[in-house]
C-alpha positions in Angstrom: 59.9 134.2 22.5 59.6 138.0 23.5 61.8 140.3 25.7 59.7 141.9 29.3 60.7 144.7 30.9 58.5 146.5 33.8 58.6 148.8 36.5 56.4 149.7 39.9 56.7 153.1 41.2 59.5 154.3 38.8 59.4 156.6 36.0 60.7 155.1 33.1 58.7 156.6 30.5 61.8 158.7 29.4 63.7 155.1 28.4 61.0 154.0 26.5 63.0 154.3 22.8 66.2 152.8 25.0 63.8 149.7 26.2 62.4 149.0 23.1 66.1 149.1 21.2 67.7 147.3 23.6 65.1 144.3 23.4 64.6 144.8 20.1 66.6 141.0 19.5 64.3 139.2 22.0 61.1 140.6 19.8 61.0 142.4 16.2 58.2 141.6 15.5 56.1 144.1 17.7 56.8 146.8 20.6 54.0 147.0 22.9 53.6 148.9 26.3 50.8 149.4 29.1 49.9 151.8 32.0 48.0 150.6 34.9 47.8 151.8 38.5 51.4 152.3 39.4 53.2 149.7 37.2 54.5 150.1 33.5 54.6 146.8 31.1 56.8 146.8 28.3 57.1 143.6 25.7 58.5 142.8 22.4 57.3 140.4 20.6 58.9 137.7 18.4 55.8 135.7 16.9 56.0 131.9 17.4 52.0 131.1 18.5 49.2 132.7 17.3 50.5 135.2 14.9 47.5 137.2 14.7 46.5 140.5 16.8 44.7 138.4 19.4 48.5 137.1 20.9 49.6 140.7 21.0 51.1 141.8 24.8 51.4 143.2 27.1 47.7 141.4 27.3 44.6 142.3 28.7 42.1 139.6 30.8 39.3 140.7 32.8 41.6 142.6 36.0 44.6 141.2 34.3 47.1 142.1 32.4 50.2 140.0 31.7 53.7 140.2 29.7 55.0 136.6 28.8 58.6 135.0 27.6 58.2 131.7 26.7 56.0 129.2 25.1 53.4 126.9 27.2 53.9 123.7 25.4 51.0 121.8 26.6 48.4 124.6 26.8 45.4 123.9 24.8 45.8 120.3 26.2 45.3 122.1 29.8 42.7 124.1 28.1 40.6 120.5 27.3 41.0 119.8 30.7 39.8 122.5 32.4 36.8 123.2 30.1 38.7 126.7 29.0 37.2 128.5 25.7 38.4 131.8 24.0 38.2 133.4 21.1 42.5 133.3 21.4 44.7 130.9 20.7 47.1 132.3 22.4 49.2 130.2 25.5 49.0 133.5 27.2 45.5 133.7 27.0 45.8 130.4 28.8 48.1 131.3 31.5 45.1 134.2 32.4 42.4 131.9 32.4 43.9 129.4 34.4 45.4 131.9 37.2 42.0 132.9 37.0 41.0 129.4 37.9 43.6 128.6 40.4 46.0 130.6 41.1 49.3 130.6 41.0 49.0 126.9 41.5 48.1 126.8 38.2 52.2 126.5 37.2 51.9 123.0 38.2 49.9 122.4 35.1 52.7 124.2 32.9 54.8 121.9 30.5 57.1 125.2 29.4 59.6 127.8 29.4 58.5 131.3 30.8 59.1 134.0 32.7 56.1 136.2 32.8 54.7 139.5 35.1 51.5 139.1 35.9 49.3 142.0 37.2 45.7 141.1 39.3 44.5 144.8 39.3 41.6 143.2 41.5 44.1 142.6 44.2 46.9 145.1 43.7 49.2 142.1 43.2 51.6 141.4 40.8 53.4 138.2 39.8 56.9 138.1 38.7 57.7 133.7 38.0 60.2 131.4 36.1 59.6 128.0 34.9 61.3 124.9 36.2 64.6 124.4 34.8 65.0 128.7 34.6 65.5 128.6 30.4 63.8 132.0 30.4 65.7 134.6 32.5 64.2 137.6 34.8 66.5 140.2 37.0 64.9 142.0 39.4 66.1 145.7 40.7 64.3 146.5 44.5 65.1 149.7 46.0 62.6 150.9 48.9 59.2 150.8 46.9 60.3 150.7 43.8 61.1 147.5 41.9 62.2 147.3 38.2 62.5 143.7 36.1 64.0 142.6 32.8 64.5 140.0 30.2 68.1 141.5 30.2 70.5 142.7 32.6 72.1 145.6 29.8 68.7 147.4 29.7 67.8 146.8 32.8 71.3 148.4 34.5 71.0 151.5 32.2 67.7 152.6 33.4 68.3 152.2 37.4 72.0 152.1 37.0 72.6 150.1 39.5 76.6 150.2 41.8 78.6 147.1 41.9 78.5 144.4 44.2 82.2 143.9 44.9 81.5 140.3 46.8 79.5 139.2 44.1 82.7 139.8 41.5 85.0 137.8 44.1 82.4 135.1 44.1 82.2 135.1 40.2 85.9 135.1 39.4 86.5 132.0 42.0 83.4 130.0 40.9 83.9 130.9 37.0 79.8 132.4 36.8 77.4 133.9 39.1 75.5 132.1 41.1 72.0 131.2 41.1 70.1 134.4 42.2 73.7 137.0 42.5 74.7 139.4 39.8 77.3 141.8 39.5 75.4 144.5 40.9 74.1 146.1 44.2 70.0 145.7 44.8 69.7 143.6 41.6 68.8 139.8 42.0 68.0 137.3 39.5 64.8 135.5 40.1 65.6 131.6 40.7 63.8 128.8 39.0 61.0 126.9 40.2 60.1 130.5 41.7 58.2 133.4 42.0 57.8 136.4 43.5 54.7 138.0 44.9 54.2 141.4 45.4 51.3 143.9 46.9 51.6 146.6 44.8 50.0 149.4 47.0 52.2 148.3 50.2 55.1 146.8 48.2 55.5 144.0 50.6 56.6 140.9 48.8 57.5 137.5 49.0 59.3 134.0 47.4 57.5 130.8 47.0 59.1 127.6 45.9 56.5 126.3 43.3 59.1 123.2 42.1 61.6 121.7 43.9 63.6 119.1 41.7 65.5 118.2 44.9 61.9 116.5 46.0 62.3 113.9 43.2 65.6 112.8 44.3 64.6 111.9 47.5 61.8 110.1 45.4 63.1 107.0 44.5 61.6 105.3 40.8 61.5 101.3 41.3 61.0 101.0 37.9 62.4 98.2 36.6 65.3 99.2 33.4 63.1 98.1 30.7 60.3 99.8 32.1 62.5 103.0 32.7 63.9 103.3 29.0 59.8 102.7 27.9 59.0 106.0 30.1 61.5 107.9 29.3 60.7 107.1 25.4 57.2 108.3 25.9 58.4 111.0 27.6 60.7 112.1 24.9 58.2 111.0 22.4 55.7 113.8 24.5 58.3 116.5 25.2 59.4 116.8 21.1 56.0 116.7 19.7 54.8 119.3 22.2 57.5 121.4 21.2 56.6 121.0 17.8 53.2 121.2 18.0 53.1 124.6 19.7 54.5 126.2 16.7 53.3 128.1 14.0 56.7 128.4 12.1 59.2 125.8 11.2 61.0 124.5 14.1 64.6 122.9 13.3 67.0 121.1 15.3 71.0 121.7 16.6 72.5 118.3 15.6 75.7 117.1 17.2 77.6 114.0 16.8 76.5 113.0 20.4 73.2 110.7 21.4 71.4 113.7 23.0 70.7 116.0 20.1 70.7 112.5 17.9 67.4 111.7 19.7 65.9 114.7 19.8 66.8 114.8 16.0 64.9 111.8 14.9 61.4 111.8 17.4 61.5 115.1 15.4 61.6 114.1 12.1 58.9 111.4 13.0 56.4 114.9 13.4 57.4 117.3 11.2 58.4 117.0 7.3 61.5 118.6 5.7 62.8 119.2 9.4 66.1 121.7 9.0 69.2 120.6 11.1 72.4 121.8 12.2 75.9 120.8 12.9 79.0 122.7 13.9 82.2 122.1 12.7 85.0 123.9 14.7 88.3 124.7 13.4 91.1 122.8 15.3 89.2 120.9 17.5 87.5 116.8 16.8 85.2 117.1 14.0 81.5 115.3 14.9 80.4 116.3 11.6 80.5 113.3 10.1 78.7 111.4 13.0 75.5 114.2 12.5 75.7 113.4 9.3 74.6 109.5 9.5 71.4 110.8 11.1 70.5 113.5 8.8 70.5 110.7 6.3 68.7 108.4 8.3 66.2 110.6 9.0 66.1 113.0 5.9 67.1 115.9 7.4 67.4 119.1 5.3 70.9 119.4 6.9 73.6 122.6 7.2 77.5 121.9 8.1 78.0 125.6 9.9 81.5 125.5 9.5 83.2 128.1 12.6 86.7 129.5 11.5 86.7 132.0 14.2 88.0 134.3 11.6 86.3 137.3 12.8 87.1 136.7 16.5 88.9 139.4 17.5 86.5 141.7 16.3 83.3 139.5 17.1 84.8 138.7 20.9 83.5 142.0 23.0 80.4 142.4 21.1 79.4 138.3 22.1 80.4 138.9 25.5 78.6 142.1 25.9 75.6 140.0 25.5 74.8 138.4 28.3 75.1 141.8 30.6 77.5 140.8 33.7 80.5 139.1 33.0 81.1 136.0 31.4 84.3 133.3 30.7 82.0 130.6 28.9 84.2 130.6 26.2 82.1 128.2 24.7 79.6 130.9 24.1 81.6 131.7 21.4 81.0 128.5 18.8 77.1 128.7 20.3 76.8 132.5 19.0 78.4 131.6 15.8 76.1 128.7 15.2 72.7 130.3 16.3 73.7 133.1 13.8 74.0 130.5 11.1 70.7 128.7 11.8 68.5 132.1 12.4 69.2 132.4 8.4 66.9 129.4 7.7 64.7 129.1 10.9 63.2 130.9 14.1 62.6 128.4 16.1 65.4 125.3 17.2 65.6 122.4 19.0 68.6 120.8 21.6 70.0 118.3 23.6 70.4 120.6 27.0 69.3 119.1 30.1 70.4 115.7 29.2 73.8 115.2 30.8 72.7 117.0 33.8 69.9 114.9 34.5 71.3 111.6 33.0 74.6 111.9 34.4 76.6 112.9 31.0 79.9 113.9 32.2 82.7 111.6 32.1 83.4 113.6 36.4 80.4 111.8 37.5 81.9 108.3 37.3 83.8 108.4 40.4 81.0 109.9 42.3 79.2 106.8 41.9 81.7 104.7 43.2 83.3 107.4 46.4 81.6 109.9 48.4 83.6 112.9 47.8 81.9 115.5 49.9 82.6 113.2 53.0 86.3 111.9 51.8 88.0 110.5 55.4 91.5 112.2 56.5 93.7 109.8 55.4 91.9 109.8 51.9 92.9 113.3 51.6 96.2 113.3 53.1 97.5 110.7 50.4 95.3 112.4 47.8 97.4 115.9 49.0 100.7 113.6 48.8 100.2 112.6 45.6 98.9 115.7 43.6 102.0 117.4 45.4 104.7 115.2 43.4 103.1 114.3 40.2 103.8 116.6 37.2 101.1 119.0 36.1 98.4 117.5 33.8 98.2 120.3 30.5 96.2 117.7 28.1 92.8 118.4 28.5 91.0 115.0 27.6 94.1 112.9 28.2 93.3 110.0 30.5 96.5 111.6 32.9 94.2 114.5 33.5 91.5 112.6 34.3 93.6 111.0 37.4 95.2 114.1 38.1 92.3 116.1 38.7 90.5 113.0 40.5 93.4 112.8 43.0 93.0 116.8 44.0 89.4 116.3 44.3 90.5 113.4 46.8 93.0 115.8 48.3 90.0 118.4 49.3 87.7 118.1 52.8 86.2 121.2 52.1 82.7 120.5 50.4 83.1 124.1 48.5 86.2 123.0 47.0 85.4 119.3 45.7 82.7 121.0 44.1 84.4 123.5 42.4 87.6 121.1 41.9 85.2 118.9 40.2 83.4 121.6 38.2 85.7 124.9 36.7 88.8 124.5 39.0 89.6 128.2 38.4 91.3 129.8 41.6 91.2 127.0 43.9 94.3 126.5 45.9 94.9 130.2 44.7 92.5 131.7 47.7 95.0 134.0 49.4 95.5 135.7 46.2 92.2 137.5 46.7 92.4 141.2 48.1 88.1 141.0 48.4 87.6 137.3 49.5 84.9 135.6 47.8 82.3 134.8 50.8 80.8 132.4 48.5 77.4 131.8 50.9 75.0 130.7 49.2 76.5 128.2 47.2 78.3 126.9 50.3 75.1 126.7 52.1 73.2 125.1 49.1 76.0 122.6 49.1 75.6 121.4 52.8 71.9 121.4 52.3 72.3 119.1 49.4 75.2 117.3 51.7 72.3 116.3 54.2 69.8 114.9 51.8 69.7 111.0 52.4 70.4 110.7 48.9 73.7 108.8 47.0 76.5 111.2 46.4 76.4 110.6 42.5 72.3 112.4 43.0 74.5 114.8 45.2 76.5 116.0 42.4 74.3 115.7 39.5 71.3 117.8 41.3 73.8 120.5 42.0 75.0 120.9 38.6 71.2 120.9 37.8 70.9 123.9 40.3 74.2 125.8 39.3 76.1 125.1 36.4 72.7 123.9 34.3 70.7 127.2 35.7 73.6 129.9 35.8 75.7 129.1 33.3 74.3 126.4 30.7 71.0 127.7 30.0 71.8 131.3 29.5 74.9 130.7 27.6 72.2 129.1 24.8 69.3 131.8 25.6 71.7 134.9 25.0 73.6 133.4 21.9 70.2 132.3 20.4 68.4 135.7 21.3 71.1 137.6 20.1 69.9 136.5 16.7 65.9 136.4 17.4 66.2 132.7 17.4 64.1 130.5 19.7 65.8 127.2 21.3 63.6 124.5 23.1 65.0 122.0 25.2 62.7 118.5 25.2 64.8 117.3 28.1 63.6 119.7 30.6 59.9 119.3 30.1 57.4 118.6 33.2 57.4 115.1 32.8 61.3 114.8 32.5 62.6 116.9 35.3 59.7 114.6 37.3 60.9 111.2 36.3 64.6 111.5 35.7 65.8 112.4 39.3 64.7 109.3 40.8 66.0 107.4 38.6 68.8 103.9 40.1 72.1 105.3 40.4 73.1 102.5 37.8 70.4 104.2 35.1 73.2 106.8 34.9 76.5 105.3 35.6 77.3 102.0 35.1 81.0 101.2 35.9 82.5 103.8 33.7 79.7 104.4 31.5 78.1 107.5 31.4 73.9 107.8 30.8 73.6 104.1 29.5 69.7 104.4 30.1 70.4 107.2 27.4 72.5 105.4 24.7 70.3 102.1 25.3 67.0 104.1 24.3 69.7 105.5 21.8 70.2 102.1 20.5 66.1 102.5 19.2 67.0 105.2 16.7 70.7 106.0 16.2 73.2 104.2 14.2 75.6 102.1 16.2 78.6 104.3 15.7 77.1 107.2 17.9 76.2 105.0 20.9 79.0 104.7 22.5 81.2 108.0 21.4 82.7 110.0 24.6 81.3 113.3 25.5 83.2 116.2 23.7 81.0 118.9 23.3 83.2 122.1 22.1 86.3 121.4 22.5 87.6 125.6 22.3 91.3 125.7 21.5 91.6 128.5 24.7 95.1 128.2 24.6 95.9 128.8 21.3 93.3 132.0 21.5 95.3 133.5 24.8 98.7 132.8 23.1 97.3 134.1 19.9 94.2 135.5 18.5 93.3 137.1 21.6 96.4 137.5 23.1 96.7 141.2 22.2 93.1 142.7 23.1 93.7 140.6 26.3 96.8 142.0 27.0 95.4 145.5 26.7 92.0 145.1 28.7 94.3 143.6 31.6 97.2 146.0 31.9 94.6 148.7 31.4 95.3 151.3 34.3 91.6 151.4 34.7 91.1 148.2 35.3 88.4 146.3 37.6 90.0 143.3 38.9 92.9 144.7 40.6 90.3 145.8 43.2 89.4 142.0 43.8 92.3 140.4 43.0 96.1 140.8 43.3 97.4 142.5 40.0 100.8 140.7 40.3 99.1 137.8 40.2 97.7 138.4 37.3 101.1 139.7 35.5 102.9 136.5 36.8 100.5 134.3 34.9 100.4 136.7 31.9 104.3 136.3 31.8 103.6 132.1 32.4 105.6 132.3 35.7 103.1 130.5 37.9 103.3 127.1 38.1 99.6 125.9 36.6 98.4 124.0 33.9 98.2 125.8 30.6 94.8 125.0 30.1 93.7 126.2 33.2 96.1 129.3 32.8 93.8 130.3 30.1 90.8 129.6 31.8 91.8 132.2 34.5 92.9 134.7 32.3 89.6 134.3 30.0 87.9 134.9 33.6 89.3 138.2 34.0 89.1 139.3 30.6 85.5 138.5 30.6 85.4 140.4 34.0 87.0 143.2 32.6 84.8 143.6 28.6 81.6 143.7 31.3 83.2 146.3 33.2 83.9 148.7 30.1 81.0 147.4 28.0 78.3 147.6 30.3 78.6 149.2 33.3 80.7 152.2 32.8 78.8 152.8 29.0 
């Protein structure tokens, strides 16, 4: 895992102390940079493979040169393959030889997560691409010729510093993150997944390809059979966690949950590794999994660590975790996942998890009625009732109560617009709250995505599962881990979104993933193979953030001054009285999601002061 930072036509030789500090987390291990023609490489290195002088970067080929983030899991089995000797070990050694081979076809081969520059001095073009799923970010700054790219959006904003895109902040506030390619700023974009981006170097003309569409496989229907289906995707796991193992030359641990996801990525592990280290997080106030993760560690002999999370040091912890991901952020549980990676850097580098596998195996308890009603095509008189309903019932302010759960259903009934089911079924932060907006949110490219997706002859359960894949799981899942495990120079790998996963898992039966009201049952019956009983059948809980308490409390104060600062942001986006009102509780809203919206704004607002006007 390394930080990359690069630049065509644009001097940035005077930031070269700045570069190398502010990366420093992604790499400590080494600082390298490289001249050639008209573009500057810059990487730092943290050493996972091949931690010898022959896997140093920015790396040298023949005409090519390369800077790499990420590991190539299944690289010296591509190696075999293709006949490919070096002298290197290195998986970025491999990534050369086989561009040299085929091209930027050769990212079909990749089992991986990477986001890498590539430079063919040969042909004056250079290579800017993202794996599948996106777990390794890129941002890319283009202004007239020149074109600048990061790891991070902190560094990469104080060397071109960039002016801020006002729709992009609308868009952010109403949809709770930024979506898929926006950021916060003017002539900065990040790069998608499945993607890359070509560009002639001498004429600056560039282009996108599409290398991996995971929408193609849910169009691609898998007549397996369900015992067949829970065999695959048992070798598949079985393939994904050794790989990930394998391609290590340090220890590799595990984040261990109460859950079935991290449970089975916890024990294939143990069966290829000895003394394997694993983690569990205990969070004050909230349901306590601890004792679940604790049956497997036993099981399986896990060297095991209870992080215990007091959030003692919030207040003073809360801008400085924020900060950290570089445009704003209300993912509040980024918090716990900070906390926790900090814990498990002090024993390991390199960490395993469960992400990937709700999204692709239809994990939350939101997808159930989506297998049972088409929601993005509800009829009128579906809605009209829905409306009727929602508008008399009392307001639902128990998160996991099963009230809430027909509450919430009934307004996503009560919507016929396919940007607001989504978002009702997703964050549900300003929605119904639109003419509170002095800059609109436009919201385009989600709302196109969404019709796109609408149009697919696929069910509407695929519908909403491949769209979290697209946006929540690529904007605001994966880089929620990657910038609270990089904060601490620890490395997190993610067996669920390996190649042969995100190939097989989308055209899975409908019934794989929900079954009446049972979420993932192909996952807790392949579960049933290595977990104790208990676990099987537990709900989904994942953090469960006492946000309420925090706004009232903890936080209340910092809040409080960030939003009635007279220099505030948001009052440019949204109205300020609008804001006051549900400071002072007057607005009649859930308290949960009161919080929510306030933690939006606040989040808006520590970018604001913490990055962009630093």
């Amino acid at each position: 895992m390394c930080g990359i930072f690069g630049t065509l036509n644009f001097n940035s030789r005077e930031n070269d102390e700045e570069i190398y500090r502010d990366l420093f987390h992604r790499g400590p291990d080494e600082q390298r940079h490289l001249q050639h023609d008209n573009l500057e490489l810059y990487h730092t290195r943290l050493a996972i493979q091949d931690l010898t002088v022959q896997g140093q970067q920015p790396m040298k080929y023949r005409d090519l040169s390369i800077v790499f983030n990420g590991e190539i899991y299944n690289h010296l089995e591509i190696r075999k393959k293709y006949g490919l000797v070096d002298s290197s070990s290195s998986d970025t050694r491999t990534i050369l030889m086989m561009y040299e081979l085929l091209g930027m076809k050769m990212l079909n081969e990749f089992d991986g997560m990477f986001a890498f520059a590539l430079y063919d001095s040969k042909k004056k073009k250079l290579y800017l691409a993202r794996d599948r799923a996106g777990k390794k970010p890129l941002y890319v700054y283009v202004k007239g010729i020149q074109c600048v790219f990061s790891s991070e959006l902190n560094i990469l904003s104080k060397v071109v510093r960039p002016e801020i895109d006002y729709g992009s902040i609308a868009d952010y506030l109403y949809l709770g993150y930024h979506y898929r390619k926006a950021t916060p700023y003017q002539r900065v974009s990040e790069l998608e997944n499945g993607s890359y981006m070509e560009i002639d170097t001498h004429s600056t003309i560039s282009k996108k390809v599409k290398w991996f569409d995971i929408a193609n496989f849910y169009q691609a229907d898998n007549k397996l059979n369900y015992n067949d289906a829970v065999d695959r995707l048992d070798h598949n796991l079985q393939l994904a966690v050794k790989r990930r193992i394998d391609s290590s030359d340090l220890d590799v641990g595990a984040f261990l949950s109460g859950g079935i996801d991290s449970g089975l990525v916890t024990s294939i592990a143990a069966a290829h590794t000895t003394n394997l280290k694993t983690f569990t997080v205990k969070v004050e106030g909230s349901y306590d999994e601890s004792h679940l993760a604790k049956k497997v560690a036993l099981k399986y002999a896990t060297n095991h660590t209870v992080v215990d999370i007091t959030f003692s040091d919030l207040q003073n912890d809360i801008e400085k975790i924020l900060i950290n991901h570089g445009e704003p952020n209300c993912d509040n549980s980024a918090i716990p996942s900070y906390y926790v990676a900090k814990e498990a850097k002090k024993h390991i580098t390199v960490v395993l998890n469960g992400d990937g596998a709700d999204e692709l195996f239809g994990g939350y308890r939101r997808y159930v009625p989506f297998k049972h009603f088409d929601f993005f095509n509800s009829g009128r008189i579906s809605t009209t009732a829905a409306k009727m309903l929602t508008s008399i019932l009392p307001i639902a302010n128990e998160k996991q109560s099963s009230y809430n759960y027909v509450y919430r259903l009934l307004k996503l009934a009560g919507y016929n617009d396919i940007l607001k089911v989504y978002n009702s079924a997703s964050c549900d932060l300003f929605v119904g709250f639109e003419d509170q907006f002095l800059h609109k949110p436009l919201m385009k490219d989600i709302s196109a995505d969404l019709i796109m997706v609408n149009e697919l002859p696929i069910s509407a359960l695929k519908k909403i599962i491949l769209t979290d894949f697209q946006s929540m799981l690529f904007s605001r899942l994966l880089p929620k881990m990657d910038i609270a495990t990089m904060a601490h120079s620890l490395e997190g790998r993610s067996p669920f979104l390996s190649k042969e996963i995100l190939e097989f898992a989308p055209g899975l039966q409908d019934h794989y993933k929900i079954n009446n009201l049972t979420t993932k049952p192909i996952l807790r019956d392949l579960a049933l193979r290595y977990l104790p009983a208990e676990l099987i059948n537990q709900p989904k809980r994942g953090f469960e953030i006492p946000l309420k308490t925090w706004v009232n409390g903890e936080l209340k104060t910092i809040i409080n001054d960030y939003l009635l600062a007279p220099d505030a942001l948001y009052p440019k986006i949204i109205k300020k009285s609008f804001i006051l009102d549900l400071l002072a509780s007057k607005i009649k809203i859930s308290d949960e999601r009161r919080a929510k919206i306030l933690f939006c704004i606040f989040g808006l607002e520590v970018w604001y002061k913490g990055c962009y006007r630093k």
